[in-house]
C-alpha positions in Angstrom: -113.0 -71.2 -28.5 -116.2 -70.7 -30.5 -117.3 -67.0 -31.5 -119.3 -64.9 -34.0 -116.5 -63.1 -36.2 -116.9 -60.6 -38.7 -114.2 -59.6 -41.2 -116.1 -57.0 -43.7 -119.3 -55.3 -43.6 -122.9 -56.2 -44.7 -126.1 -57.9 -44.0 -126.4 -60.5 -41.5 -124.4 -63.3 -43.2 -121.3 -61.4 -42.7 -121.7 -63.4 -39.3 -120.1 -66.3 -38.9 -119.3 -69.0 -36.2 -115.1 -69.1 -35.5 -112.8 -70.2 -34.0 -110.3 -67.8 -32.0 -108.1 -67.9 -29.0 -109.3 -67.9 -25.8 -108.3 -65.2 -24.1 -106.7 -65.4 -20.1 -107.3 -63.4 -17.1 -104.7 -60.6 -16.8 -103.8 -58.6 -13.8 -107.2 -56.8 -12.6 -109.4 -59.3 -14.4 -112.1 -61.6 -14.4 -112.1 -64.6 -17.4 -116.0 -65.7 -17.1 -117.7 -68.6 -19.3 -120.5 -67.1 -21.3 -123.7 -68.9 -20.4 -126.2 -66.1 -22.4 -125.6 -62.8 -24.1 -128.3 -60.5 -25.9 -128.1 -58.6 -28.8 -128.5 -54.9 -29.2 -129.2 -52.3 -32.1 -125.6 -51.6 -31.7 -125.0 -55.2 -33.1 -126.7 -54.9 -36.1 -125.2 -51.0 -36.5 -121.7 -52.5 -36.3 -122.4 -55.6 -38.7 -123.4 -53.0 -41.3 -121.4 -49.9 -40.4 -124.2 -48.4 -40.0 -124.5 -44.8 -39.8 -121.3 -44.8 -42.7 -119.6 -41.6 -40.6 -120.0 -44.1 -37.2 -117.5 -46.1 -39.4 -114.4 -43.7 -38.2 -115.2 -45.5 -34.6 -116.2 -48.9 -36.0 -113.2 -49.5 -38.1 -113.3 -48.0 -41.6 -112.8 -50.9 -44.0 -114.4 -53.7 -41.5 -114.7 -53.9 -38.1 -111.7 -53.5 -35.4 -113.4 -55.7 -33.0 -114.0 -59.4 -35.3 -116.1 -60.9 -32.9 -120.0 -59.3 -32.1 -121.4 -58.6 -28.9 -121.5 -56.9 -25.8 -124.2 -58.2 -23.1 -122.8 -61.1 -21.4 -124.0 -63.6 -18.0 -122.1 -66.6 -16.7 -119.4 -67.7 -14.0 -116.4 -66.4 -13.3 -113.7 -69.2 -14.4 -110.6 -67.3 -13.1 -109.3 -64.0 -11.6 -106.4 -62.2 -12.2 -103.5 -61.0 -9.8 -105.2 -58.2 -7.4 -108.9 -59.4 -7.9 -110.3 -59.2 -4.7 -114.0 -58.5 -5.4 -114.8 -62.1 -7.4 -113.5 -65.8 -7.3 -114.2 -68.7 -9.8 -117.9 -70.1 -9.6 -119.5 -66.2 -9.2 -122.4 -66.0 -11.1 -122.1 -61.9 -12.6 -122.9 -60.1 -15.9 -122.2 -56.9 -17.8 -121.0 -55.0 -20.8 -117.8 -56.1 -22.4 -117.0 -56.5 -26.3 -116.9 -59.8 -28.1 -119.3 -61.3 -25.6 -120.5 -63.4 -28.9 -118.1 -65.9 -27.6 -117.5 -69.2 -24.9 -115.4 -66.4 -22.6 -114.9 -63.1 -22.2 -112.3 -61.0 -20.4 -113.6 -58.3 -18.2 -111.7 -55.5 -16.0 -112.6 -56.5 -12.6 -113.3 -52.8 -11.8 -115.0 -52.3 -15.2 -118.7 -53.0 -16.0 -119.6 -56.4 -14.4 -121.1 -57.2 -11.1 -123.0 -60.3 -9.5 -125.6 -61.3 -11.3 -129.1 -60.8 -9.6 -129.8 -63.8 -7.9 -133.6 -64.2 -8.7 -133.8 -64.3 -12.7 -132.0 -66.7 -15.2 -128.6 -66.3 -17.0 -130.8 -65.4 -20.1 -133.3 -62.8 -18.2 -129.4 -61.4 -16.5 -127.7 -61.1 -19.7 -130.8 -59.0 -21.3 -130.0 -56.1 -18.8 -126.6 -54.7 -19.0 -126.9 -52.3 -22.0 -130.1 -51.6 -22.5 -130.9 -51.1 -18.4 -128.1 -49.0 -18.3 -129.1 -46.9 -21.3 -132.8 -46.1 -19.6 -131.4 -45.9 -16.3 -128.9 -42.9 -17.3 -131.6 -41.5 -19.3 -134.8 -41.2 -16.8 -132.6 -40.8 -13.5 -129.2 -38.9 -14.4 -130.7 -36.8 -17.8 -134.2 -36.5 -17.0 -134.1 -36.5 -13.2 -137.3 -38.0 -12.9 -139.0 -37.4 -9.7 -142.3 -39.0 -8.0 -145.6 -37.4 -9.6 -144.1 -36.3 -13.2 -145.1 -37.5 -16.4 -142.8 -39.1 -18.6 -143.9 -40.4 -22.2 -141.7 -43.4 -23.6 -140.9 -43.4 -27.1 -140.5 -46.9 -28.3 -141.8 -48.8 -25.4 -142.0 -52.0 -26.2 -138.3 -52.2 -27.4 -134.9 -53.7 -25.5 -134.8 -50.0 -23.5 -137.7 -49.1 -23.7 -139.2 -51.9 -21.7 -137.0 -51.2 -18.9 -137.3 -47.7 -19.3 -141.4 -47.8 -18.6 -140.7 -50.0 -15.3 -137.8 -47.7 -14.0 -140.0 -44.8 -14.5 -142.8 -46.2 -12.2 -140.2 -47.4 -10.2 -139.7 -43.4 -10.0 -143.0 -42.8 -9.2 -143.8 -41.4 -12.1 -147.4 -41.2 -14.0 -146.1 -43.1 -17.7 -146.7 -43.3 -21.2 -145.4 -45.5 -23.6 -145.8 -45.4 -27.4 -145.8 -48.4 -29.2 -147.5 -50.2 -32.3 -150.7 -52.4 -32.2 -149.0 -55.8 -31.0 -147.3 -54.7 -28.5 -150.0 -52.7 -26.6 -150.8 -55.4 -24.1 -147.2 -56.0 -23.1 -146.1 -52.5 -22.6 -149.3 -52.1 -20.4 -148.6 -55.5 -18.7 -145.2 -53.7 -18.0 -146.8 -51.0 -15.5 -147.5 -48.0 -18.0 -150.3 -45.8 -17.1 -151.2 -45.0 -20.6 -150.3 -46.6 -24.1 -150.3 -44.9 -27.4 -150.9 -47.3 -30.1 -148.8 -45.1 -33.2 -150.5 -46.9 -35.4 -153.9 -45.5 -34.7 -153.1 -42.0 -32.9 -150.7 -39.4 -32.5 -148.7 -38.6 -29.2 -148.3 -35.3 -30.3 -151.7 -34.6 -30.9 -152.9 -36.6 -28.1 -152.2 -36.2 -24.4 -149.7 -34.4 -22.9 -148.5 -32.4 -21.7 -145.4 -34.7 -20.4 -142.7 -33.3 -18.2 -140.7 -35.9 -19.7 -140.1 -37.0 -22.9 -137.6 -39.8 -23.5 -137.2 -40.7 -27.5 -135.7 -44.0 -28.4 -136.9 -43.6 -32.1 -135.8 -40.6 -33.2 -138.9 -40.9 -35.9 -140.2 -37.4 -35.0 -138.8 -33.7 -35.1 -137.6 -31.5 -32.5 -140.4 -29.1 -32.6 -142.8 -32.3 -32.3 -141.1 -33.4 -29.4 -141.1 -29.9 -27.5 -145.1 -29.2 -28.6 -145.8 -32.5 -25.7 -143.6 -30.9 -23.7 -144.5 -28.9 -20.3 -142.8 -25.2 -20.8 -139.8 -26.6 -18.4 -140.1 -30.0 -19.5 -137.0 -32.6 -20.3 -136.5 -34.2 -23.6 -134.3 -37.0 -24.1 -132.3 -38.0 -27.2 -131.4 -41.5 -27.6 -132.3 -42.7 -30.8 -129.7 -45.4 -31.4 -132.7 -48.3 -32.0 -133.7 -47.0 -35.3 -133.8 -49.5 -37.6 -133.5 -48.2 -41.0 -129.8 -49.5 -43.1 -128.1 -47.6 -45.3 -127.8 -44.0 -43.7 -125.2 -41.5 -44.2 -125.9 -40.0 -40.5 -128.4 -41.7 -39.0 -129.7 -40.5 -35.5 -127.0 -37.9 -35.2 -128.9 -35.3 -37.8 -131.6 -34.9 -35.1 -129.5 -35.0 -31.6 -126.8 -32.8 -33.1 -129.8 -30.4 -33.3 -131.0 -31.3 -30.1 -127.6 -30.3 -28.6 -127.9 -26.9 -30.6 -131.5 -26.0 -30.1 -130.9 -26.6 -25.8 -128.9 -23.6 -26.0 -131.6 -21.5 -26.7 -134.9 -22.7 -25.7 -136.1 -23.2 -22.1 -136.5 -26.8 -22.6 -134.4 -29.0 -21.1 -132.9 -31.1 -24.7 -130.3 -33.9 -23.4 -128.1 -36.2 -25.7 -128.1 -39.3 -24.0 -124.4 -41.0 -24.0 -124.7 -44.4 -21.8 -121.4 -45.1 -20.1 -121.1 -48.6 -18.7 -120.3 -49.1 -15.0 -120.7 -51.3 -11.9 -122.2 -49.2 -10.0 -125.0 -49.0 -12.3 -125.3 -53.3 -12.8 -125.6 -53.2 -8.8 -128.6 -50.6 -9.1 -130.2 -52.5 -11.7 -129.3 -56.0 -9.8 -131.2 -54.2 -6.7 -134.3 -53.5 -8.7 -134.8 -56.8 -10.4 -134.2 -58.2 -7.1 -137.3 -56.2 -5.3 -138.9 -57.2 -8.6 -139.5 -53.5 -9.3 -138.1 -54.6 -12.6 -138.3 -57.8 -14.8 -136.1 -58.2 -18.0 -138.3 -59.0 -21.0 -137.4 -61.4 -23.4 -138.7 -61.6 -26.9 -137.2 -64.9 -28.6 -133.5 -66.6 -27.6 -131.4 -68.1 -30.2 -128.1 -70.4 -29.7 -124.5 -69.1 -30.6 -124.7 -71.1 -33.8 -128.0 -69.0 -34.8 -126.4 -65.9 -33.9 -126.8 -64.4 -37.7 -130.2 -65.2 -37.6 -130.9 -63.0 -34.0 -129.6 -60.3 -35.2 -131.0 -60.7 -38.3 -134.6 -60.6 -36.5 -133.2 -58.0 -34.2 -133.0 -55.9 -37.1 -135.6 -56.7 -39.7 -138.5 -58.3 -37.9 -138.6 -55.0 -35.2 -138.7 -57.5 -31.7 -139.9 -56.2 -28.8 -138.1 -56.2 -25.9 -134.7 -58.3 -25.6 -133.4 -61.4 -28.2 -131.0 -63.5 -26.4 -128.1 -65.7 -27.1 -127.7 -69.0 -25.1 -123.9 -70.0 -25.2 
């Protein structure tokens, strides 16, 4: 089957279209035929080995996984022995790696669930990661409740765009920060307010917030806690930053965050996104009510792969680039 491999590190021509062995549905798993998958900062972080130390997870001289991806949508071609919950012609999506591929092989009890029923294979395959990521960050870190006021840094990008709906989905009064293009979009998207960064400061302007989720990681610790209320929540998530070529990355400022929450009453959370069904059927039951509506910036075919990640990373798109298979 067709794929995007990788076999060293580097810019985005590393990427290549391949062809590798289709893999088979085991015991306790689904085989589905990609229809769509999207690409995340994580893509472009792996491509590079990006932070160098996220390399001893990565694969130190290339990559352990060769083929890209991890988003996927499309039908369910077989099941494995014991697979109760799915039978060939379901429609689901999730989070799997090498989803930059004609099939992937999913646990059946792992991350994957029906797809929702009222959106495209493209619109379905934009969720997974980055729904999941703002989903564990405003409901299980921040605990965001009706009435609060919860500031979204990065709004306009692949989580962030979910992560201004959910938090109105919340109840919550929001904020989103975001440059000057990308204003009417992030407003279209339910915020309350939007801080163009390119003009004003959040830190000097508005607040106080008794939320604060960061998907940058372009400001201090002592910048984020100055907009926050004296019990607010700040949340760490900076994996979207998209500078190449860092020693550490992201993980200067959350491994400060995890020692500064030790002693300050702020509430400083590391976000770590696990994938899981149960989350794909929370988000499924949102887009559904259409209290939520993946964004999608631009969509590239499998053969043009290189090149969406490639924009992913150097062109800063808003919302979700997606890969039709």
């Amino acid at each position: 089957m067709k794929a995007i491999v990788q076999d060293r590190y580097g810019p985005s021509d590393v990427l290549r279209v391949g062809e590798v062995e289709p893999p088979a549905a085991g015991d306790g798993e689904v085989l589905v035929r990609v229809q769509a998958a999207s690409v995340n900062a994580r893509d472009w972080h792996v491509m590079r080995g990006d932070p160098y130390v996220a390399r001893m997870a990565f694969g130190l001289g290339a990559p352990k996984v060769r083929v890209r991806g991890t988003d996927f949508a499309g039908r369910v071609e077989a099941v494995g022995a014991g697979v109760t919950r799915f039978r060939p012609g379901d429609e689901v999506y999730g989070e799997v790696d090498a989803a930059f591929a004609e099939y992937v092989r999913v646990p059946a009890a792992g991350a994957v669930d029906r797809k929702p029923a009222n959106v495209t294979f493209e619109q379905a395959a934009a969720v997974p990661l980055a729904g999941n990521t703002a989903l564990m960050g405003l409901r299980d870190e921040a605990g965001v409740r009706p009435g609060q006021r919860v500031l979204v840094n990065g709004a306009s990008g692949g989580v962030g765009t979910f992560a201004v709906q959910l938090a109105k989905a919340f109840g919550a009064h929001v904020t989103g920060v975001c440059s000057t293009r990308n204003v009417d979009l992030v407003r279209s998207l339910g915020a309350d307010r939007v801080i163009d960064y390119t003009v004003a400061d959040f830190v000097r302007e508005g607040g106080p917030y008794d939320v604060v989720f960061d998907l940058v990681g372009n400001r201090s610790l002592a910048e984020f806690r100055r907009v926050l209320t004296p019990t607010g929540t700040l949340v760490l998530s900076g994996g979207g930053v998209s500078e190449g070529g860092s020693l550490f990355g992201p993980v200067g400022l959350i491994t400060r965050g995890r020692v500064v929450s030790r002693f300050v009453r702020h509430r400083v959370r590391v976000l770590t996104a696990v994938p899981g069904r149960e989350n794909l059927a929370t988000l499924r039951e949102l887009i559904e009510s259409g209290a939520v509506t993946p964004v999608i910036d631009r969509t590239f075919t499998l053969g043009e792969a290189a090149e969406a990640v490639r924009y992913l990373e150097m062109d800063h798109a808003r919302a979700k680039v997606v890969i039709t298979v």
